[in-house]
N, C-alpha and C positions, 0 to 999 in steps of 0.2 A: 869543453869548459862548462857548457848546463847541466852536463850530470854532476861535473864534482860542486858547481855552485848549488846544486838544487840537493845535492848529500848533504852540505851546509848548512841547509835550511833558513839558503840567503833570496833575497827577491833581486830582480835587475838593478830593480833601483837602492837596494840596500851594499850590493856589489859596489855599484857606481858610486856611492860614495864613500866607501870603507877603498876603493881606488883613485880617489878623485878626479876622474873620468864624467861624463854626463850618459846617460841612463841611453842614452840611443848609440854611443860608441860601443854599450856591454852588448845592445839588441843587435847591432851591426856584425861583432865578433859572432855570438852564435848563432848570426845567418849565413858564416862563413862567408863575409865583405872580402874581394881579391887583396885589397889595398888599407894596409894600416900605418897609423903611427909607431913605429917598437917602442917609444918611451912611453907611452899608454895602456900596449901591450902585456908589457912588461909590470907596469903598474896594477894591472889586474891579475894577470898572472900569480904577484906576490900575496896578493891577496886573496886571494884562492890556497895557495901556498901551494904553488906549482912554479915549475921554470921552466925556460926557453934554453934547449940544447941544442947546440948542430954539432953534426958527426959528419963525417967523410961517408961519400957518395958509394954505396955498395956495403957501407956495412954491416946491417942486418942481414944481409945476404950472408956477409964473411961469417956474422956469428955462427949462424944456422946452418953454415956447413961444419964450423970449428964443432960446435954444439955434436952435430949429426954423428961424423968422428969420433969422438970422444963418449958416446955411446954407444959405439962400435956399428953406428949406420940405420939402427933402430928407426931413424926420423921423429917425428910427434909424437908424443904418448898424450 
């Protein structure tokens, strides 16, 4: 979230309030805090203009193998 806030060319505290959030939950968020609010989250998230996705357990794995396959086993380029 500091890179894409700081591509921005937003400050914490200009974050914090274009999410109306206070300027030490954005400092919280990019010291990777264990524990958050998700409506707060979420609130800055939008304001970033990013989102919060969950996916089932192993599937970047599954991509990367579909991916690998489907390149006929190539791996990474």
């Amino acid at each position: 979230m500091r890179t894409r806030r700081r591509s921005l060319g937003l400050g914490q505290i200009e974050l914090a309030e274009l999410a109306d959030v206070s300027g030490r939950f954005v400092r919280s968020l990019e010291q990777n805090k264990a524990t958050v609010r998700l409506d707060k989250l979420t609130a800055v998230l939008d304001a970033l203009g990013l989102e919060l996705r969950a996916e089932p357990r192993g599937a970047s794995a599954h991509e990367a193998a579909r991916r690998s396959r489907a390149d006929g086993g190539a791996g990474c380029r």
